[in-house]
VOBA-1610 file (N, C-alpha, C; in pm, whole numbers, padded with zeros to 5 digits, always signed):
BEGIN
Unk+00082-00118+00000Unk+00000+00000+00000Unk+00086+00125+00000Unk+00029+00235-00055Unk+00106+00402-00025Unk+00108+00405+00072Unk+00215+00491+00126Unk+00223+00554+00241Unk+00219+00703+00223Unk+00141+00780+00353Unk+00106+00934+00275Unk+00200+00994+00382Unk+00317+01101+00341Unk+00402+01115+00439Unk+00349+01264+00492Unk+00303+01322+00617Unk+00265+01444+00618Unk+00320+01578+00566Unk+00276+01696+00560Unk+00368+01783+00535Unk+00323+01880+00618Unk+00363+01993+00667Unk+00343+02056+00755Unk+00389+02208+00680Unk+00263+02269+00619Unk+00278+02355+00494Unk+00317+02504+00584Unk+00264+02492+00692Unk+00324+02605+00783Unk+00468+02638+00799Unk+00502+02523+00821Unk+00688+02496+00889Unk+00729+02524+00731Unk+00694+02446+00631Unk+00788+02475+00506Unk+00761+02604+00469Unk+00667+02675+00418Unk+00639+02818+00427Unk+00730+02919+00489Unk+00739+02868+00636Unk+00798+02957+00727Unk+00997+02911+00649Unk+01023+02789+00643Unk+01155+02748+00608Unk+01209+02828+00516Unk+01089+02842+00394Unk+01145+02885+00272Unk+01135+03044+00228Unk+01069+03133+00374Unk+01029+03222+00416Unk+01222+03360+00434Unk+01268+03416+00308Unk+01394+03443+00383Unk+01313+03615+00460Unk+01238+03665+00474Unk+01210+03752+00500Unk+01202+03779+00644Unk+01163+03601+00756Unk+01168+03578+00869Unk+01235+03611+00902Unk+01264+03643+01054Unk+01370+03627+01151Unk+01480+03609+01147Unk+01577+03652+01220Unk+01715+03568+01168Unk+01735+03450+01240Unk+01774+03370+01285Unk+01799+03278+01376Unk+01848+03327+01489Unk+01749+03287+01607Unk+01755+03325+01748Unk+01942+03346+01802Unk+01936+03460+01895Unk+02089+03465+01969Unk+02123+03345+02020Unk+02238+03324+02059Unk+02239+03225+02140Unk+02356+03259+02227Unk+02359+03235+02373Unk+02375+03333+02467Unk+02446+03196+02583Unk+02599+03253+02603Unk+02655+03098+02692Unk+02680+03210+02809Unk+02724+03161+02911Unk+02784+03250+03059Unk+02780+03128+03132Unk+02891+03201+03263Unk+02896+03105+03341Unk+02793+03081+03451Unk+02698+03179+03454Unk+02520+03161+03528Unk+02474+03250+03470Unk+02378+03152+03385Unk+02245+03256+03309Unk+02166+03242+03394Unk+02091+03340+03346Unk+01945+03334+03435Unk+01822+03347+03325Unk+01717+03289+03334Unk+01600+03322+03216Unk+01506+03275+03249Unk+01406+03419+03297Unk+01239+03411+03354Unk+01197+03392+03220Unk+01103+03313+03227Unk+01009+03246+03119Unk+00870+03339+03090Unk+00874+03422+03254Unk+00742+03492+03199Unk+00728+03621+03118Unk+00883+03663+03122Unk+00871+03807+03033Unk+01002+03793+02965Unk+01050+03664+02929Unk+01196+03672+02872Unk+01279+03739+02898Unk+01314+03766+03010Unk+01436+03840+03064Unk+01551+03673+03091Unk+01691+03781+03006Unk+01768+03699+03059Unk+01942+03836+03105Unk+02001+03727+03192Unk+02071+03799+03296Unk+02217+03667+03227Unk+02293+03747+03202Unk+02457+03645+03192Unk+02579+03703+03260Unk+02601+03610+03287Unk+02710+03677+03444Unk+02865+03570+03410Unk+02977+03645+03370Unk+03077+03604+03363Unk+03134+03473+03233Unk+03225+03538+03159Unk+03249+03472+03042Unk+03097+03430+02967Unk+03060+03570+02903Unk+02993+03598+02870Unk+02992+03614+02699Unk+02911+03473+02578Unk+02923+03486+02471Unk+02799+03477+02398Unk+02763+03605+02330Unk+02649+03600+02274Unk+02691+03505+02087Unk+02645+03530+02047Unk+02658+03467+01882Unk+02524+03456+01813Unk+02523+03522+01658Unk+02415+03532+01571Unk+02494+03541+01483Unk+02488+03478+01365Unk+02496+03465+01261Unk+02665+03509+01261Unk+02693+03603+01189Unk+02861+03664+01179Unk+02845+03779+01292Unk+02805+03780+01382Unk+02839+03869+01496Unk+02797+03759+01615Unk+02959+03866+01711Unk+02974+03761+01833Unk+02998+03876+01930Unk+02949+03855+02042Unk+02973+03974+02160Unk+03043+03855+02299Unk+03157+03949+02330Unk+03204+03856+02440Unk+03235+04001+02586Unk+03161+03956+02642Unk+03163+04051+02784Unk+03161+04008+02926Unk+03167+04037+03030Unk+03123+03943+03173Unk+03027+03995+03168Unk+02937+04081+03155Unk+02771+04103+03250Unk+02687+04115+03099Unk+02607+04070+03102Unk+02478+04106+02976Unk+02369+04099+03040Unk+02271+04187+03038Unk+02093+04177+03041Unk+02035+04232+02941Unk+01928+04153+02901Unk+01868+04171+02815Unk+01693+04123+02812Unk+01699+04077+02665Unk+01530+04040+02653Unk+01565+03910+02527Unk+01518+03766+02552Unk+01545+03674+02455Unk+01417+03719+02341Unk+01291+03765+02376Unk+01225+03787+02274Unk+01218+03902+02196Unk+01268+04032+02232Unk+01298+04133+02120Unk+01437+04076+02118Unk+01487+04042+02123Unk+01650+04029+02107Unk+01761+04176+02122Unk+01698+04207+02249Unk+01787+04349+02311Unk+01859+04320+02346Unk+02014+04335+02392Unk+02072+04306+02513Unk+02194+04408+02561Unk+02206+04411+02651Unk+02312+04575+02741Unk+02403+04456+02814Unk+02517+04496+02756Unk+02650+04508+02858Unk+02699+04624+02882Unk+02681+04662+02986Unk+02711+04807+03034Unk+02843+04803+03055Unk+02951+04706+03074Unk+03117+04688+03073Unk+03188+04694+02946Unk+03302+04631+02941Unk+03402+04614+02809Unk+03335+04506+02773Unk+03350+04530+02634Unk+03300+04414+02504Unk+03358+04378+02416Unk+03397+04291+02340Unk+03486+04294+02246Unk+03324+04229+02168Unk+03359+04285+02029Unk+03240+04268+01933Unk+03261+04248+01800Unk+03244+04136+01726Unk+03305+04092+01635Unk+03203+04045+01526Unk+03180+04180+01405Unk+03081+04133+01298Unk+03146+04126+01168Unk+03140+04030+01131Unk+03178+03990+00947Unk+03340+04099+01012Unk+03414+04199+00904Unk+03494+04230+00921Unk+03565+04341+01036Unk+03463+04364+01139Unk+03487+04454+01248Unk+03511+04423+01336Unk+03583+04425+01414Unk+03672+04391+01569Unk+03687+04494+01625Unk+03646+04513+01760Unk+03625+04650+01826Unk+03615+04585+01960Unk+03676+04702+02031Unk+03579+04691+02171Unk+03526+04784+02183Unk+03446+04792+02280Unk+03356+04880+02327Unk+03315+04945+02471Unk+03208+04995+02514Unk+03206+05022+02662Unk+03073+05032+02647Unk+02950+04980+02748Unk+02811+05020+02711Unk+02764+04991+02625Unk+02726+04895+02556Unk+02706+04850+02447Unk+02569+04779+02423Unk+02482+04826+02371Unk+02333+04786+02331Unk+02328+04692+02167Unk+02323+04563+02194Unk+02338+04496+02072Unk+02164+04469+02011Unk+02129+04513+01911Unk+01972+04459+01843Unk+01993+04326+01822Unk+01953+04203+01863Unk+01992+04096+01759Unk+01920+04108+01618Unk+01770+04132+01609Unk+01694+04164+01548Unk+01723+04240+01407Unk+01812+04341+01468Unk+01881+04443+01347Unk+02005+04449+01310Unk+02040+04335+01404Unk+02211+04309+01381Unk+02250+04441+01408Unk+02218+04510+01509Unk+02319+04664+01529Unk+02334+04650+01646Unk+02479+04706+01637Unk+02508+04782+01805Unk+02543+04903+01795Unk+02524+04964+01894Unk+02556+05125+01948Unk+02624+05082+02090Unk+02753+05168+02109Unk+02814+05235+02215Unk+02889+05338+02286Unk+02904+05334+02384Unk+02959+05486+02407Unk+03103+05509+02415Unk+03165+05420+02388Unk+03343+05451+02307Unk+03380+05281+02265Unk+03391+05319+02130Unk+03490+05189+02049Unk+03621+05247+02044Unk+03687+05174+02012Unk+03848+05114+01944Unk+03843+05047+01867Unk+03902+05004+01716Unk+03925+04878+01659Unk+03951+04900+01541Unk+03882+04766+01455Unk+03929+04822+01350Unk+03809+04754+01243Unk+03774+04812+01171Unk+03668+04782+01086Unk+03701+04793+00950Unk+03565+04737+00819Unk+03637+04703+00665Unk+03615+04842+00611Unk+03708+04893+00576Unk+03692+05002+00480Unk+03690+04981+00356Unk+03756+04944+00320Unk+03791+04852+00166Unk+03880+04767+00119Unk+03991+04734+00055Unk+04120+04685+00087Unk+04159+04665+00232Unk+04165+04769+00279Unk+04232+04819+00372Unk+04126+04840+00485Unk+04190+04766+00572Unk+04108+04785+00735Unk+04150+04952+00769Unk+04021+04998+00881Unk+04047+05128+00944Unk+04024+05098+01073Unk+04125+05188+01127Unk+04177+05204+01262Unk+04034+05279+01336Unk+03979+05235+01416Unk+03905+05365+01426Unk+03924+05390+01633Unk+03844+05508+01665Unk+03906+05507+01812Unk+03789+05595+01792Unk+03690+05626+01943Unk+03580+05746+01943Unk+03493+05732+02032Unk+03367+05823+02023Unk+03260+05821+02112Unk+03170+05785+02056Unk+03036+05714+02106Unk+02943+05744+02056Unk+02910+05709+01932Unk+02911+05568+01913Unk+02943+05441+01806Unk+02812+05398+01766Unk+02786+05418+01685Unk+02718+05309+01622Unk+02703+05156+01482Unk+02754+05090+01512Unk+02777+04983+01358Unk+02646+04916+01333Unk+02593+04933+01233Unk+02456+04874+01165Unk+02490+04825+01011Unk+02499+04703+01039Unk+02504+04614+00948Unk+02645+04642+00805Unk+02757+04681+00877Unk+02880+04717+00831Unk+02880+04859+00833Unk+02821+04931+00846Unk+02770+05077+00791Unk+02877+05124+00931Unk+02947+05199+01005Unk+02955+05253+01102Unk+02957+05443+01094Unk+02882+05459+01178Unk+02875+05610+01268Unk+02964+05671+01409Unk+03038+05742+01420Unk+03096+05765+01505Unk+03078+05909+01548Unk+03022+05934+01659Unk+03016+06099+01670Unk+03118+06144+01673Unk+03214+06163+01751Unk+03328+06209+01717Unk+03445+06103+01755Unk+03510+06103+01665Unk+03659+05993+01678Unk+03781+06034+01577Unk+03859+05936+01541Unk+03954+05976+01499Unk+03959+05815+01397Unk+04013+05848+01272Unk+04044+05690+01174Unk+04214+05696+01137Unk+04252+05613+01119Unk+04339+05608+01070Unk+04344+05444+01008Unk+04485+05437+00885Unk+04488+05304+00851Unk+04619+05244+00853Unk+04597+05118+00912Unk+04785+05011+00925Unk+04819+05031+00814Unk+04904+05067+00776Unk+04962+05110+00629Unk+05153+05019+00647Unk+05194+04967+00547Unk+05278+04861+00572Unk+05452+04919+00589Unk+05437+05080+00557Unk+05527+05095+00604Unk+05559+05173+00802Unk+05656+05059+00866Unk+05640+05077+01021Unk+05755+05194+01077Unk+05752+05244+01148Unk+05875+05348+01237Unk+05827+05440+01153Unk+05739+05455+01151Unk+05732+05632+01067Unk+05639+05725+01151Unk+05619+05807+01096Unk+05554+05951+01201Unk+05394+05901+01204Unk+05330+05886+01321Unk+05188+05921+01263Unk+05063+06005+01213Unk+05023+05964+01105Unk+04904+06052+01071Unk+04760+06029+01084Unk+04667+06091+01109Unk+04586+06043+01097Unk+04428+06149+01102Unk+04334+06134+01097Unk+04259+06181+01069Unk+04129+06195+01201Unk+04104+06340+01260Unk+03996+06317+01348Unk+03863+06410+01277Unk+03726+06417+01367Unk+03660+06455+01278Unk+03506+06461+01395Unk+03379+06502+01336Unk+03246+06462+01422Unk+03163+06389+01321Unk+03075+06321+01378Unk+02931+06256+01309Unk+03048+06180+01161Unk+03127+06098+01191Unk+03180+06040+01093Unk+03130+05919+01063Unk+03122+05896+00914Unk+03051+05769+00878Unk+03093+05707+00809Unk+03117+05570+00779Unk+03203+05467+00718Unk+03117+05404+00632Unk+03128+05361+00497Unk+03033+05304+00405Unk+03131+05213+00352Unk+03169+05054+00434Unk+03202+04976+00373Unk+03266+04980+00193Unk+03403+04970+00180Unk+03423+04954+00005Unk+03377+05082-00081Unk+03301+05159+00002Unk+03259+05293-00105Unk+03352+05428-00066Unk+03265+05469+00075Unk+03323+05598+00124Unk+03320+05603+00241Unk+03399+05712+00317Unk+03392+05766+00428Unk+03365+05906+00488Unk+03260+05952+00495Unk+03299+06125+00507Unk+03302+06159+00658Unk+03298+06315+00724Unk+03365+06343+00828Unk+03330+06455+00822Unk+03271+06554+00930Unk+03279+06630+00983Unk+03354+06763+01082Unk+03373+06909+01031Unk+03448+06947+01145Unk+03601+06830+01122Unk+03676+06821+00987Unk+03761+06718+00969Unk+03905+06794+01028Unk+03992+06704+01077Unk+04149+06781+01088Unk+04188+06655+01048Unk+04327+06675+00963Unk+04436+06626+00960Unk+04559+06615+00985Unk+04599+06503+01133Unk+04727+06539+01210Unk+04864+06467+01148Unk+04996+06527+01160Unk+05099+06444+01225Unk+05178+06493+01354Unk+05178+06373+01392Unk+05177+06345+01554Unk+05115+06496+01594Unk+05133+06567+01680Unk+05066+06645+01753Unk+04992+06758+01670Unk+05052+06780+01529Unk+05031+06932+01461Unk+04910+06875+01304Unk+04864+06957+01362Unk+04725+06965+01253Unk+04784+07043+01127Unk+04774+06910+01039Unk+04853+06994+00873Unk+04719+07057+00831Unk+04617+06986+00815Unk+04469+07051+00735Unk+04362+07015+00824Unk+04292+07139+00794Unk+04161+07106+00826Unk+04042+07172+00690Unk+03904+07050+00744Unk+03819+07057+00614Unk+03669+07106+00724Unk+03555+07147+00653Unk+03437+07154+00671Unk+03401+07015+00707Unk+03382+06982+00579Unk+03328+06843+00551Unk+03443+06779+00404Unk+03499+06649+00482Unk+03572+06573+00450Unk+03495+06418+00371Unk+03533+06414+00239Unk+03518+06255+00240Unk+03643+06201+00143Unk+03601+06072+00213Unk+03743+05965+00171Unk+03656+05833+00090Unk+03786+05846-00010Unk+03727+05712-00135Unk+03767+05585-00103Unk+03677+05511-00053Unk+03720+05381+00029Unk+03666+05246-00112Unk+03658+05288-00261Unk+03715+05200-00335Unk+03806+05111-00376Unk+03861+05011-00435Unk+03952+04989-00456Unk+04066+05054-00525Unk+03943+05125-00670Unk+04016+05208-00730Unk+04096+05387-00637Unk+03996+05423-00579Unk+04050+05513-00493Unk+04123+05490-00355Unk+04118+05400-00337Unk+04253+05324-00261Unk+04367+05403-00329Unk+04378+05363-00427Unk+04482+05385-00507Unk+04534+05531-00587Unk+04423+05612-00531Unk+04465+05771-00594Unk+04496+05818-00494Unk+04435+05770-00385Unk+04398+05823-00261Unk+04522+05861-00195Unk+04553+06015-00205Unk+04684+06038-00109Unk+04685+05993+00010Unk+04540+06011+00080Unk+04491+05998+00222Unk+04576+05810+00238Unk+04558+05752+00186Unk+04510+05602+00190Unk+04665+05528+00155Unk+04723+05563+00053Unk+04861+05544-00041Unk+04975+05625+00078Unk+04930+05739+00170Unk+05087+05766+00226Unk+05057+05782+00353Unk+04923+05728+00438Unk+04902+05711+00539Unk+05032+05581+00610Unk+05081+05651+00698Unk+05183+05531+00735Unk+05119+05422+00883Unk+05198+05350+00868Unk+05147+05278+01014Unk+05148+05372+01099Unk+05126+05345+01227Unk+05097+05422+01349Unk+05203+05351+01442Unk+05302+05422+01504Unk+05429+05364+01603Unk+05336+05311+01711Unk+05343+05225+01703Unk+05234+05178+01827Unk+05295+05205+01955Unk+05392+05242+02022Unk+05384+05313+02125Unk+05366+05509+02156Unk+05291+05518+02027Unk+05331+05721+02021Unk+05242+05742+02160Unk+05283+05847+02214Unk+05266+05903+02319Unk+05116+06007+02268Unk+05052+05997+02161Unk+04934+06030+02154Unk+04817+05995+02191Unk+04853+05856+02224Unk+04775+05778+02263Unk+04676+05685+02113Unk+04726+05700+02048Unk+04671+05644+01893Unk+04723+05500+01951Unk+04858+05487+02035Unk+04898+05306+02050Unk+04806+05231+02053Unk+04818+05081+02018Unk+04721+04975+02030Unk+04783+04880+02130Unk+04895+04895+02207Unk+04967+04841+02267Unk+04895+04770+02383Unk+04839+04869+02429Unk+04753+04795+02566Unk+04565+04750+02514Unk+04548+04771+02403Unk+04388+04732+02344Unk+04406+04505+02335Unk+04264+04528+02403Unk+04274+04347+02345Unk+04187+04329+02281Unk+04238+04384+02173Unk+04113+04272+02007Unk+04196+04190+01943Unk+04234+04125+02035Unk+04292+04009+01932Unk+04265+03867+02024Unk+04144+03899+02114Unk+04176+03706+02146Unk+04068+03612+02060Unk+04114+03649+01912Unk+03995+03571+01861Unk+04017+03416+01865Unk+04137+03349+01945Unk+04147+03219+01918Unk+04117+03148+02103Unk+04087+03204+02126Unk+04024+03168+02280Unk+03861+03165+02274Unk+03851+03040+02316Unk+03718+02998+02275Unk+03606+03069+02439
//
């Protein structure tokens, strides 16, 4: 005889559905806590969120498992597709894949070339980053040289395209060579390559007394599980 195998036109619908949800956070610590009646959850120490290509690692998180809010009000290290940062205060959407905080460090995709970034008042949404006021600069391969670099307000990063900047100055080490109104930078491949900004930006002495060093920053324990 046939056999009639069910189908469950809801679940496949929803499967083949890419408009849904993203796939739920998923949230380790060394004592969670999670009330069932209003989805509050509480993570306390070695603290790892994970969704999709973003990972948040902090000791304290509270949040909400069903909007997918969550606050670490401490240091964060936060790691989406090409951005590595830490942070301080940090409100992650899972929902929107964004975070906002109130000072990063790190370094995010500009194009070719990673950017240095350092500031207040952060926001990264979905590669896009906003910085109210900070400062960029880029590892550039030649090392022991002077640093330069670029500070600015309401600065915004557009992945592979552009970068513009506000209220812009352009330093080495302590002395401001230029300043702009409004600044933007060609974060193409091709303008990589015209790009004075980009072509004679040198490394940064990682111990300058400007405090630009990365010497004491930890974004690099990506191999500690």
């Amino acid at each position: 005889g046939m056999s009639v195998i069910p189908v469950d036109l809801d679940r496949a619908a929803r499967d083949s559905d890419p408009s849904l949800p993203q796939p739920p956070v998923k949230l380790t610590a060394d004592s969670l806590s999670v009330r069932a009646s209003d989805h509050r959850v509480q993570g306390r120490g070695n603290v790892d969120v994970y969704q999709g290509v973003d990972e948040l690692h902090t000791g304290y998180v509270e949040g909400n498992s069903q909007s997918q809010q969550y606050h670490a009000p401490g240091e964060v290290l936060y790691i989406s597709g090409g951005q590595v940062v830490n942070g301080k205060d940090m409100v992650y959407d899972g929902a929107k894949k964004s975070a906002s905080m109130a000072t990063v460090n790190g370094y995010v995709q500009g194009g070719d070339v990673p950017l240095y970034i350092r500031g207040t008042s952060a926001q990264l949404d979905n590669g896009v980053v906003y910085i109210r006021r900070g400062l960029i600069t880029t590892p550039h391969a030649v090392a022991e040289t002077p640093d330069y670099y670029l500070t600015g307000d309401d600065i915004r990063i557009y992945p592979g395209d552009r970068f513009t900047s506000e209220n812009t100055k352009l330093w080495f080490k302590h002395v401001c060579i230029l300043t702009y109104g409004h600044y933007e930078g060609n974060l193409t491949p091709e303008g990589n390559k015209r790009s004075w900004l980009f072509s004679l930006l040198p490394q940064p002495t990682y111990n300058s007394d400007d405090g630009l060093g990365l010497r004491g920053a930890t974004i690099f324990p990506l191999n500690q599980n």
